[in-house]
Gaussian input, Z-matrix of N, CA and C with variables (Angstrom, degrees):
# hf/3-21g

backbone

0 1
 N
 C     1     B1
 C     2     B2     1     A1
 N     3     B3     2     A2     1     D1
 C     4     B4     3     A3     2     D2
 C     5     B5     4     A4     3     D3
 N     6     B6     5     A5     4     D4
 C     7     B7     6     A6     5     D5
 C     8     B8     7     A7     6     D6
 N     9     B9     8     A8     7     D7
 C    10    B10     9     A9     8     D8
 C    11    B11    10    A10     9     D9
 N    12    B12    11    A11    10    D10
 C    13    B13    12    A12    11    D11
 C    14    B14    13    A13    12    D12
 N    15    B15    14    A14    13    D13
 C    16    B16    15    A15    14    D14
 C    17    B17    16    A16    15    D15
 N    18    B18    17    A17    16    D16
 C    19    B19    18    A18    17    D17
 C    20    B20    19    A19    18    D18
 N    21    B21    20    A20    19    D19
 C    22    B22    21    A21    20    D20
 C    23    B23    22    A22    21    D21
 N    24    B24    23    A23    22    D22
 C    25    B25    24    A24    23    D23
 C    26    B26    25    A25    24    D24
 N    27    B27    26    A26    25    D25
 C    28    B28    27    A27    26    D26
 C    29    B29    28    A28    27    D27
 N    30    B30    29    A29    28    D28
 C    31    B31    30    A30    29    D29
 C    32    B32    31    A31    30    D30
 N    33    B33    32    A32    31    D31
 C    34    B34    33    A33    32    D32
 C    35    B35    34    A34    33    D33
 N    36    B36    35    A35    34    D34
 C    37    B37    36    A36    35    D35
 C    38    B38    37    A37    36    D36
 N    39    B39    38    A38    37    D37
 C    40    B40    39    A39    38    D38
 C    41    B41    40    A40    39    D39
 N    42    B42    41    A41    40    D40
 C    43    B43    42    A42    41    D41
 C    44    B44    43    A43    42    D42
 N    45    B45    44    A44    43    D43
 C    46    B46    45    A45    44    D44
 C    47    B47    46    A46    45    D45
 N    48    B48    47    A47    46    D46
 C    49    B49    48    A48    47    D47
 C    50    B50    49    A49    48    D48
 N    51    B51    50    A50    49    D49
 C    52    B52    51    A51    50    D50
 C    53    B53    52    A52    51    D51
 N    54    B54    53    A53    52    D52
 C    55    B55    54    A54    53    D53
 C    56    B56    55    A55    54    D54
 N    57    B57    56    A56    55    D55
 C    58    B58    57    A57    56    D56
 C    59    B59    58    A58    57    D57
 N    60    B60    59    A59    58    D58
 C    61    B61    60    A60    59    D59
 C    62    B62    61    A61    60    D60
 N    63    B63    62    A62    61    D61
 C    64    B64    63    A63    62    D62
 C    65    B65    64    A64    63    D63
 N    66    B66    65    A65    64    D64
 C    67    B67    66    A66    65    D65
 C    68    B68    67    A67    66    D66
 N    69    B69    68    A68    67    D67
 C    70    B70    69    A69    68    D68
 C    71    B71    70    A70    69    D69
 N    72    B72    71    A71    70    D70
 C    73    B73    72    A72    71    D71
 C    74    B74    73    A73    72    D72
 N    75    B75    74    A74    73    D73
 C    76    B76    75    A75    74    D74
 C    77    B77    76    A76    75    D75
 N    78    B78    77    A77    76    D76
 C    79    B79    78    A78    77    D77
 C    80    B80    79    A79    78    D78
 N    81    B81    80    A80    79    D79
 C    82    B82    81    A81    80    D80
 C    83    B83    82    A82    81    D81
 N    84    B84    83    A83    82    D82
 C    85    B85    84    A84    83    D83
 C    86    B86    85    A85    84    D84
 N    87    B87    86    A86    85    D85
 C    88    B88    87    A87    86    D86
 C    89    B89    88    A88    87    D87
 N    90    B90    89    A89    88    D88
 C    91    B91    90    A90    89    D89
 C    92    B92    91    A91    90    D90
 N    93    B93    92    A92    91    D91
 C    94    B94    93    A93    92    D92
 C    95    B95    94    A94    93    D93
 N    96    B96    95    A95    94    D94
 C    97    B97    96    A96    95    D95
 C    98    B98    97    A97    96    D96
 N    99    B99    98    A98    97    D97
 C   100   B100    99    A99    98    D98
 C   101   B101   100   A100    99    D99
 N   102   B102   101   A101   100   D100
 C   103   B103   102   A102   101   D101
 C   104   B104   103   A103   102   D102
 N   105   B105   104   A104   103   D103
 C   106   B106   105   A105   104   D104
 C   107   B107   106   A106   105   D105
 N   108   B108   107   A107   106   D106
 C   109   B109   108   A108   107   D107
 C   110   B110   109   A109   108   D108
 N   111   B111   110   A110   109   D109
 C   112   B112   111   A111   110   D110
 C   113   B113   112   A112   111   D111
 N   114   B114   113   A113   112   D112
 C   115   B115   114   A114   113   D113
 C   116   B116   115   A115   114   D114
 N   117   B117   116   A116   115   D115
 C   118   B118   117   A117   116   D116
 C   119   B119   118   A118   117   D117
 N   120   B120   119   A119   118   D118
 C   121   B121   120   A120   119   D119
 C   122   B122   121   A121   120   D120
 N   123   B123   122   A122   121   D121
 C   124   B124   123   A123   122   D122
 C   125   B125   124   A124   123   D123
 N   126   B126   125   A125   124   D124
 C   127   B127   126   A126   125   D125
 C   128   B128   127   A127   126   D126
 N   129   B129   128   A128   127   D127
 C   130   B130   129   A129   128   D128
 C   131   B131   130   A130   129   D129
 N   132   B132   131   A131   130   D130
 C   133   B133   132   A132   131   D131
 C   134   B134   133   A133   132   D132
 N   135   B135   134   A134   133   D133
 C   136   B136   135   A135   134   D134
 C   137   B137   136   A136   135   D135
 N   138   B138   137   A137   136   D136
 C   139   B139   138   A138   137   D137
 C   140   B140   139   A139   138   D138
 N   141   B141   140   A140   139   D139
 C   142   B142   141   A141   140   D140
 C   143   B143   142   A142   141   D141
 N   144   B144   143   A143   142   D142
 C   145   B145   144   A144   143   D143
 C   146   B146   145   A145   144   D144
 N   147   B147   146   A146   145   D145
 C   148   B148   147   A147   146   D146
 C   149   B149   148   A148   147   D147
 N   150   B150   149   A149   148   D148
 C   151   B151   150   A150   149   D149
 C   152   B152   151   A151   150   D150
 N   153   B153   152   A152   151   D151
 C   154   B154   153   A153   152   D152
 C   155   B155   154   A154   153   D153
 N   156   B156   155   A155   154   D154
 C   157   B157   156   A156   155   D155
 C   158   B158   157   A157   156   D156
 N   159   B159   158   A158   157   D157
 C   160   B160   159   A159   158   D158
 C   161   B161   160   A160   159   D159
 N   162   B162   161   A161   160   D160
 C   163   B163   162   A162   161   D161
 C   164   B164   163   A163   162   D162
 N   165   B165   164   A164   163   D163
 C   166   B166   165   A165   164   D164
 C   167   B167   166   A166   165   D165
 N   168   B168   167   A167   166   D166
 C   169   B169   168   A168   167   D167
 C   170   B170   169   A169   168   D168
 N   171   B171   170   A170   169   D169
 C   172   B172   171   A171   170   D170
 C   173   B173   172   A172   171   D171
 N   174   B174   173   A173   172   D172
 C   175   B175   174   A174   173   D173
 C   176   B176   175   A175   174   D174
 N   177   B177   176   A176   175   D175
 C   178   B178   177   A177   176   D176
 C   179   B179   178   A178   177   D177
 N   180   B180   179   A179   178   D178
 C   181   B181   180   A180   179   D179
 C   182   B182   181   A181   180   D180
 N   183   B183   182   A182   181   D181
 C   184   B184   183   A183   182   D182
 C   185   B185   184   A184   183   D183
 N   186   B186   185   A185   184   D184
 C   187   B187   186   A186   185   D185
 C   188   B188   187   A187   186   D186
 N   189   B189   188   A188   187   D187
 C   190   B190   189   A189   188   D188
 C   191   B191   190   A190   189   D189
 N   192   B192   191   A191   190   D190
 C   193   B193   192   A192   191   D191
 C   194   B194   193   A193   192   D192
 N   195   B195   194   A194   193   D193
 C   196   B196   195   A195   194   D194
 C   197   B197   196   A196   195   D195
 N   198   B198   197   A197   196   D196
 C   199   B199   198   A198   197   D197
 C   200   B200   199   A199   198   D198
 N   201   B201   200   A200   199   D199
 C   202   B202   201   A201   200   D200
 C   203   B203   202   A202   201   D201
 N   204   B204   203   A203   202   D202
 C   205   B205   204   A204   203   D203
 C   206   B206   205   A205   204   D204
 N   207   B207   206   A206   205   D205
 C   208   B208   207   A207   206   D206
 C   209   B209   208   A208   207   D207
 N   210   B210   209   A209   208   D208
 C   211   B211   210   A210   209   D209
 C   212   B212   211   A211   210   D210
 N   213   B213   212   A212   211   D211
 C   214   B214   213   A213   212   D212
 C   215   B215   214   A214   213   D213
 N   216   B216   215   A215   214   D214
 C   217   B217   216   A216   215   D215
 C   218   B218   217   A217   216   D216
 N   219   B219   218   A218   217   D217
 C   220   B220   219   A219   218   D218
 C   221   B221   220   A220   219   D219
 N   222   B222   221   A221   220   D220
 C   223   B223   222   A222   221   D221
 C   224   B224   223   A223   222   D222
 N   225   B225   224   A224   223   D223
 C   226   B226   225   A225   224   D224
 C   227   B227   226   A226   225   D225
 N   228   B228   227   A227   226   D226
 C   229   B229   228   A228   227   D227
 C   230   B230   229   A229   228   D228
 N   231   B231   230   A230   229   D229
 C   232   B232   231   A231   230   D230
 C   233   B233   232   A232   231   D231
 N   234   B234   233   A233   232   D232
 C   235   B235   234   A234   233   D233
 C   236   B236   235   A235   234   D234
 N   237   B237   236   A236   235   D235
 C   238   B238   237   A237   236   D236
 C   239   B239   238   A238   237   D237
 N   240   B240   239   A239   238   D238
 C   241   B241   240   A240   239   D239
 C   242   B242   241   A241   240   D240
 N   243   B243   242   A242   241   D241
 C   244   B244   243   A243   242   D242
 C   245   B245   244   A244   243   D243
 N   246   B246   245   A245   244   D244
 C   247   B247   246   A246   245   D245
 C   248   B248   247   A247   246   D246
 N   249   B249   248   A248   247   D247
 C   250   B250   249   A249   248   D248
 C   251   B251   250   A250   249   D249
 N   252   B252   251   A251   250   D250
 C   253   B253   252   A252   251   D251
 C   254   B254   253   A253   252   D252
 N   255   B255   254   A254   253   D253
 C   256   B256   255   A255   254   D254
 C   257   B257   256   A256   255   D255
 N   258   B258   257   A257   256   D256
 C   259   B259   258   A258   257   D257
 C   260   B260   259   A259   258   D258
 N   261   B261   260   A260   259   D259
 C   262   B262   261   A261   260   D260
 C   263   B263   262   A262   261   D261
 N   264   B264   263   A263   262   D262
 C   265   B265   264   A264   263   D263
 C   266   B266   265   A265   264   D264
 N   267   B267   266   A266   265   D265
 C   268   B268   267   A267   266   D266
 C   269   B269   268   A268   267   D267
 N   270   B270   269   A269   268   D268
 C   271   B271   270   A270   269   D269
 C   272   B272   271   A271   270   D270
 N   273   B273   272   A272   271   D271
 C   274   B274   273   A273   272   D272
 C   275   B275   274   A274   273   D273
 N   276   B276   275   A275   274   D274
 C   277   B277   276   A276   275   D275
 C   278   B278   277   A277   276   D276
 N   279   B279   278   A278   277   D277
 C   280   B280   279   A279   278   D278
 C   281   B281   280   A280   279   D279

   B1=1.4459
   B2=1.5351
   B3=1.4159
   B4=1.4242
   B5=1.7051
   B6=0.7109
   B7=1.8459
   B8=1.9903
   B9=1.9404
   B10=1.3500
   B11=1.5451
   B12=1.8205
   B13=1.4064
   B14=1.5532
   B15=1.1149
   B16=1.2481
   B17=1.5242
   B18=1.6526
   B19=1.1016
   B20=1.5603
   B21=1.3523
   B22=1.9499
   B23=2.1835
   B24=0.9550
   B25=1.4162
   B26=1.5545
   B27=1.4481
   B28=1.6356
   B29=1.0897
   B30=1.4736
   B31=1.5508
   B32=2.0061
   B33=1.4493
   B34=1.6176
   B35=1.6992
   B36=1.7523
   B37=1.5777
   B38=1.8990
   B39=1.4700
   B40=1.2755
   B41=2.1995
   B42=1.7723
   B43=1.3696
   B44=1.4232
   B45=1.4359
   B46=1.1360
   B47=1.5984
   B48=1.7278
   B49=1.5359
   B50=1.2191
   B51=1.1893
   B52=1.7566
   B53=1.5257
   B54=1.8885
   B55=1.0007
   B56=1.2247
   B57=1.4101
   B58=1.6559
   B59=1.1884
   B60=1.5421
   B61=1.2355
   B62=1.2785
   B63=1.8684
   B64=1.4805
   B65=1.4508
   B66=1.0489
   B67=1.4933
   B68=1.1233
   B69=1.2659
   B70=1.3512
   B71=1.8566
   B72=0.5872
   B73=2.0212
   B74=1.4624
   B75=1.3698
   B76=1.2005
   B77=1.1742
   B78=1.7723
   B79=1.1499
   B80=1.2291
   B81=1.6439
   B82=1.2514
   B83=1.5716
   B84=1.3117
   B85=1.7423
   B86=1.2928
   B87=1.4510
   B88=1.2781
   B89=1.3958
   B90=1.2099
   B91=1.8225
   B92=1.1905
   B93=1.2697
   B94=1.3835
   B95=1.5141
   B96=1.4471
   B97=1.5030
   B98=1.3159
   B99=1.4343
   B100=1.8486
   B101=1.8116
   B102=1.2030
   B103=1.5446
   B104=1.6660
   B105=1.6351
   B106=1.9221
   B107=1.4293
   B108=1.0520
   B109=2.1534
   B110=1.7619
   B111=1.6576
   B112=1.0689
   B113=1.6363
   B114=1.2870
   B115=1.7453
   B116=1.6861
   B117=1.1263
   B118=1.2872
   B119=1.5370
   B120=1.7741
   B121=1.4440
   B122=1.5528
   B123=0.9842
   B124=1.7668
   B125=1.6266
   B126=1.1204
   B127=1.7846
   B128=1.6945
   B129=1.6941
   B130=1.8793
   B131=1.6323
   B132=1.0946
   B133=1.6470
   B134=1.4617
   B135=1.3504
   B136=1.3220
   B137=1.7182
   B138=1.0547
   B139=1.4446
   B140=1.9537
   B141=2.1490
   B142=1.7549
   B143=1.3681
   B144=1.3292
   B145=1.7812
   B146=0.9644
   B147=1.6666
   B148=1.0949
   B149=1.6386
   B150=1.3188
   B151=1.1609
   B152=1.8657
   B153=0.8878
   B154=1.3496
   B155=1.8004
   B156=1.3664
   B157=1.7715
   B158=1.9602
   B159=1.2575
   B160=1.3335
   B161=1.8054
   B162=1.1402
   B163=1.5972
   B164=1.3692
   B165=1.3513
   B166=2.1787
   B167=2.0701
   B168=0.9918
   B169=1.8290
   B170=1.6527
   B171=1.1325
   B172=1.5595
   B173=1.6556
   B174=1.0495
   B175=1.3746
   B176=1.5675
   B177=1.5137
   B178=1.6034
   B179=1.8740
   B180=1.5869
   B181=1.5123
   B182=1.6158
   B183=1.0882
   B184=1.5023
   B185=1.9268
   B186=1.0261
   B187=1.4139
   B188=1.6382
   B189=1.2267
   B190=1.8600
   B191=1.0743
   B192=1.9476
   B193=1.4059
   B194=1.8333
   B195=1.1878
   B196=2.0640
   B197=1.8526
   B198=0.9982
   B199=1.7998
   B200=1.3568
   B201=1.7737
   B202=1.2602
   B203=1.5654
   B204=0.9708
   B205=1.5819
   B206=1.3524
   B207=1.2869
   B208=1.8435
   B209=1.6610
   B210=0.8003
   B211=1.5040
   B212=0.6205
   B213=1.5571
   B214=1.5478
   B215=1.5521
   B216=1.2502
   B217=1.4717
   B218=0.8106
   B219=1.7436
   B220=1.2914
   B221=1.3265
   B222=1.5013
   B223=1.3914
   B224=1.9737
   B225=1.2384
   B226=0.9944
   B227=1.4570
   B228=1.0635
   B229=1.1389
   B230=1.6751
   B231=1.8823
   B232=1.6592
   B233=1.5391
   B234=1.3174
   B235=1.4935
   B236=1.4350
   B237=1.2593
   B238=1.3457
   B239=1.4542
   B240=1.5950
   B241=1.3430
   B242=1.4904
   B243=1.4938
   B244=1.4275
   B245=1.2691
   B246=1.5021
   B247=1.5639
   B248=1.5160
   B249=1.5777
   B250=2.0838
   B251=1.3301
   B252=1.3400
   B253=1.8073
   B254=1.3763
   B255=1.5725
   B256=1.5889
   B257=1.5519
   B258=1.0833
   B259=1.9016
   B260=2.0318
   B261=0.9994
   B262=1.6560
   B263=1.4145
   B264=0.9571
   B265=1.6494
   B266=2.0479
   B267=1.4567
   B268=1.0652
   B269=1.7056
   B270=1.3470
   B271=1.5028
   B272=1.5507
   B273=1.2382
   B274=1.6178
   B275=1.7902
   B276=1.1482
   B277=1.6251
   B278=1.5794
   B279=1.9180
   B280=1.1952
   B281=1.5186
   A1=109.80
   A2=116.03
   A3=119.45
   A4=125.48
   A5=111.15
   A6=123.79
   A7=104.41
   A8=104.56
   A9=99.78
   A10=86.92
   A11=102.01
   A12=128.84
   A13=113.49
   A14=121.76
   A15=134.35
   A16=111.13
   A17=120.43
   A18=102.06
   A19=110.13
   A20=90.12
   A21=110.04
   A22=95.15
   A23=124.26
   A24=119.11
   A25=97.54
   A26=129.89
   A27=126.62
   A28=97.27
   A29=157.41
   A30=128.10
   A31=72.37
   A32=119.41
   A33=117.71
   A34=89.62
   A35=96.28
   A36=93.90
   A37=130.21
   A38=90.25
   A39=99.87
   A40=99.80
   A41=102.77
   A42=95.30
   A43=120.47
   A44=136.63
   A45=138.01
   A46=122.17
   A47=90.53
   A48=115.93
   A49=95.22
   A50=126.82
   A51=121.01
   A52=104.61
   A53=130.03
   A54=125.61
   A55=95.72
   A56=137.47
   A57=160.55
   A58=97.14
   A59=125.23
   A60=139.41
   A61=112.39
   A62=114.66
   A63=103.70
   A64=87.07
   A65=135.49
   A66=148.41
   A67=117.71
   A68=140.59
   A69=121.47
   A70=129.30
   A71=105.23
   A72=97.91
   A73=118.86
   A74=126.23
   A75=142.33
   A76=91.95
   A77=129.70
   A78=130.84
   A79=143.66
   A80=111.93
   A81=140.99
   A82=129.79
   A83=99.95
   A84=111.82
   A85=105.83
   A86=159.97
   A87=169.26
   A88=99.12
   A89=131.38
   A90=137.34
   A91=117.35
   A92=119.55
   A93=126.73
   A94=80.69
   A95=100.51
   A96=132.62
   A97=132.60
   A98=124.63
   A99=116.40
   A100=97.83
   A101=80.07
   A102=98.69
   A103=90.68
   A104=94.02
   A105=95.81
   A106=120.30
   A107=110.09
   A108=100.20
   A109=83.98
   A110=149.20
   A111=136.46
   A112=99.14
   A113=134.67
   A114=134.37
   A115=109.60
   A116=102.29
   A117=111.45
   A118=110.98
   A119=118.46
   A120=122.50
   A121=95.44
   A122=120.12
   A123=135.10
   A124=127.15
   A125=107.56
   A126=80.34
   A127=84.72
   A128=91.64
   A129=98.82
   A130=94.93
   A131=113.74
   A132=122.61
   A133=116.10
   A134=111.08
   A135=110.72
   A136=125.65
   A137=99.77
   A138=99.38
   A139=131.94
   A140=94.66
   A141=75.80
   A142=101.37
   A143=115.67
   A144=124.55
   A145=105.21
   A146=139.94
   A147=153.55
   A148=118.31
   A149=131.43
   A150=121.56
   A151=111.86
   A152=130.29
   A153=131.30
   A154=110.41
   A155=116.66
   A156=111.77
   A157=93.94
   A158=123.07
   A159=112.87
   A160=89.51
   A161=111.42
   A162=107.44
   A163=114.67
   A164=91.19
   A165=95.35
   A166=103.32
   A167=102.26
   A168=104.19
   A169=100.13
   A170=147.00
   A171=134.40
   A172=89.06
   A173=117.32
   A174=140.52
   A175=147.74
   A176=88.99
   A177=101.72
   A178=101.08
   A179=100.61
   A180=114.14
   A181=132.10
   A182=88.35
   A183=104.50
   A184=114.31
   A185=87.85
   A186=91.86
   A187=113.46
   A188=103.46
   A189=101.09
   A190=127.76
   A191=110.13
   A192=99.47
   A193=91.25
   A194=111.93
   A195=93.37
   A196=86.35
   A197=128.74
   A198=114.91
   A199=98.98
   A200=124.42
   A201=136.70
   A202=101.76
   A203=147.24
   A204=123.87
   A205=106.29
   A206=106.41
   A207=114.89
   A208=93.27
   A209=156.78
   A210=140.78
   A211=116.59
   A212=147.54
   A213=171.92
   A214=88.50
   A215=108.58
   A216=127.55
   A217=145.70
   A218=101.91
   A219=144.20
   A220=122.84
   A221=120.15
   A222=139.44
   A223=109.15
   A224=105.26
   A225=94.51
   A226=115.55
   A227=151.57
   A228=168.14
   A229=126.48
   A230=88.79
   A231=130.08
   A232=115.74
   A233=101.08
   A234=123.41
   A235=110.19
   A236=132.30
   A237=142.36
   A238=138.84
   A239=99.00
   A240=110.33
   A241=122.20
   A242=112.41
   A243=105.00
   A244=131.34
   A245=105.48
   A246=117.05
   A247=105.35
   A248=92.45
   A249=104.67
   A250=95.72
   A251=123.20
   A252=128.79
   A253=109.42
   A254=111.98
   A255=103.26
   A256=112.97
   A257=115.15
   A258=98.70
   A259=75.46
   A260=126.66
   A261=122.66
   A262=116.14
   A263=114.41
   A264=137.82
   A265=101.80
   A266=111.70
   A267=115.29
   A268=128.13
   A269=104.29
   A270=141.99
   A271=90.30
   A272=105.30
   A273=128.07
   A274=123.19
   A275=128.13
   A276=140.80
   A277=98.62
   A278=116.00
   A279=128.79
   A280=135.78
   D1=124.61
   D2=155.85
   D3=-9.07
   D4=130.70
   D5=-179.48
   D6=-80.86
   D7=-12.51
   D8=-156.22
   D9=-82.91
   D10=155.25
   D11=173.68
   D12=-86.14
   D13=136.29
   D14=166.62
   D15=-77.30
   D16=129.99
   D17=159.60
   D18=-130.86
   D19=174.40
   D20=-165.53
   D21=-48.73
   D22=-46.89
   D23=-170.15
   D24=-63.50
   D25=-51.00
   D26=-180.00
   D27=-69.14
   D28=13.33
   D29=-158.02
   D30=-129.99
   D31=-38.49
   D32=-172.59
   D33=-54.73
   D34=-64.05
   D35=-161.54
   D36=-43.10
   D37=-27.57
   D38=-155.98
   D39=-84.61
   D40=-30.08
   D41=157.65
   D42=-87.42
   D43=13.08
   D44=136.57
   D45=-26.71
   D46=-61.00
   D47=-157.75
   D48=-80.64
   D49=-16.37
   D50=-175.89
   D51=89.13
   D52=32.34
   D53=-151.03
   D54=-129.80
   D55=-179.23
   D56=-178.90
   D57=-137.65
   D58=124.93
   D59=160.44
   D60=-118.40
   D61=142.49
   D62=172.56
   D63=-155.04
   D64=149.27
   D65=155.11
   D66=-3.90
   D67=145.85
   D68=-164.74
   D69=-100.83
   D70=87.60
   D71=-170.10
   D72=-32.22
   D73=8.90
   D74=-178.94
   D75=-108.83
   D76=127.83
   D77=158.54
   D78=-70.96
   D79=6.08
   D80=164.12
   D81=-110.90
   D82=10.67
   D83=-175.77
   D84=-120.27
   D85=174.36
   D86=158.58
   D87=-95.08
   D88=-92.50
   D89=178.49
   D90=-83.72
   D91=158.48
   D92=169.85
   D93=-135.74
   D94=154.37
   D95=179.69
   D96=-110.64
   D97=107.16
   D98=174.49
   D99=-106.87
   D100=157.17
   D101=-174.44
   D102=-97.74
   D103=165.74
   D104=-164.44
   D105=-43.86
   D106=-18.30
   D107=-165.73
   D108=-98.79
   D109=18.23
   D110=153.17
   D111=87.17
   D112=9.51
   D113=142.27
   D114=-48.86
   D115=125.24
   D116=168.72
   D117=-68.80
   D118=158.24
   D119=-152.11
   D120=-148.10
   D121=-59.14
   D122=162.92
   D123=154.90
   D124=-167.36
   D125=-165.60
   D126=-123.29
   D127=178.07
   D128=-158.18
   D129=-142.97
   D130=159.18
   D131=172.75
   D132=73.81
   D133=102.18
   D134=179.80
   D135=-71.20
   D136=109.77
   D137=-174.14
   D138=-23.44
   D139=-31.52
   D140=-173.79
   D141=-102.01
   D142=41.66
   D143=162.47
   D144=-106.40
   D145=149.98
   D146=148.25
   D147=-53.08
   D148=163.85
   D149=166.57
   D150=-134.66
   D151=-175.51
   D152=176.30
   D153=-50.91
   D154=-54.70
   D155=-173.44
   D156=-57.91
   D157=-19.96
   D158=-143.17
   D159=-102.14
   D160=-24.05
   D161=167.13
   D162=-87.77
   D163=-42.69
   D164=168.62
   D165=-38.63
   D166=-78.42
   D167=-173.60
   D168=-67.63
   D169=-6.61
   D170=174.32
   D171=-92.15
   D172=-88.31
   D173=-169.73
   D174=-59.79
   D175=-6.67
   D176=-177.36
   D177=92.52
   D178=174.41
   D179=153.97
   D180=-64.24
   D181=-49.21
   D182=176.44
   D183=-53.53
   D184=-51.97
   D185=-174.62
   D186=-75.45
   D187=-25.12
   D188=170.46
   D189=-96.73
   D190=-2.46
   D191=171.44
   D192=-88.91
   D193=-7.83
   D194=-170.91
   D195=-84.84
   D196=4.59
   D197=-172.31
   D198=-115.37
   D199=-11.62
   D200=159.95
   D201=-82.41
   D202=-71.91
   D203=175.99
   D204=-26.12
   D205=-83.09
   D206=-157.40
   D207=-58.55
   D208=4.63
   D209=133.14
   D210=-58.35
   D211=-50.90
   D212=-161.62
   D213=-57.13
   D214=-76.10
   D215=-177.65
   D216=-31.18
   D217=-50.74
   D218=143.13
   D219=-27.49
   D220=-53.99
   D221=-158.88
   D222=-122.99
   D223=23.15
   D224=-170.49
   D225=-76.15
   D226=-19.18
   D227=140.60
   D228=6.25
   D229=-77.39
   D230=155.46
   D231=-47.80
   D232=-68.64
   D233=-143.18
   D234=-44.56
   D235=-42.05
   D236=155.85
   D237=-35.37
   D238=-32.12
   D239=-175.53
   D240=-82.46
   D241=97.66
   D242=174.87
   D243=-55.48
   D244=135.18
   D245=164.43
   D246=114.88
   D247=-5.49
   D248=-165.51
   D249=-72.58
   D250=165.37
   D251=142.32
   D252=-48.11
   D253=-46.01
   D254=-175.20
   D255=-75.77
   D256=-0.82
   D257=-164.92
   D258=-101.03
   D259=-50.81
   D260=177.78
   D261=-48.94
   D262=-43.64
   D263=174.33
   D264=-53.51
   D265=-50.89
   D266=-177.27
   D267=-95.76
   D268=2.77
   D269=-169.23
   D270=-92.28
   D271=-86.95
   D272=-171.59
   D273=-74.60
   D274=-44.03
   D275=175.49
   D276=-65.51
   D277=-57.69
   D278=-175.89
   D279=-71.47

């Protein structure tokens, strides 16, 4: 199992989404994802990237909402598409 921490803002977002998050059993992913009845869906966020909570506590606000745009930016493409890794990825990490 993943070493990555869950925090209280991904755990809101992710029952936002109607989702289950838990650490990821892939040693290269952060979360893996079940959809509400607890079916697995797949997991999202590659572990040797940072995500928004992880610049929030390194870096301040400031600095993770400018690394939250240029992600945004980054992914704009994906990010929209429900049900994707990337639209969860940008839901929950973002």
């Amino acid at each position: 199992m993943s070493e990555y921490e869950i925090t209280k803002r991904q755990e809101d977002n992710a029952t936002r989404e109607n989702v289950i998050i838990f650490p990821s059993d892939k040693k290269s992913k952060k979360l893996d994802i079940y959809d509400s009845r607890g079916i697995y869906m797949f997991p999202i966020g590659d572990i040797k990237y940072k995500d928004y909570d992880i610049y929030l506590e390194e870096k301040g606000k400031e600095y993770a909402d400018k690394r939250r745009r240029l992600y945004k930016i980054r992914h704009e493409k994906y990010r929209h598409i429900k049900g994707t890794p990337s639209y969860y990825a940008d839901r929950i990490l973002w």
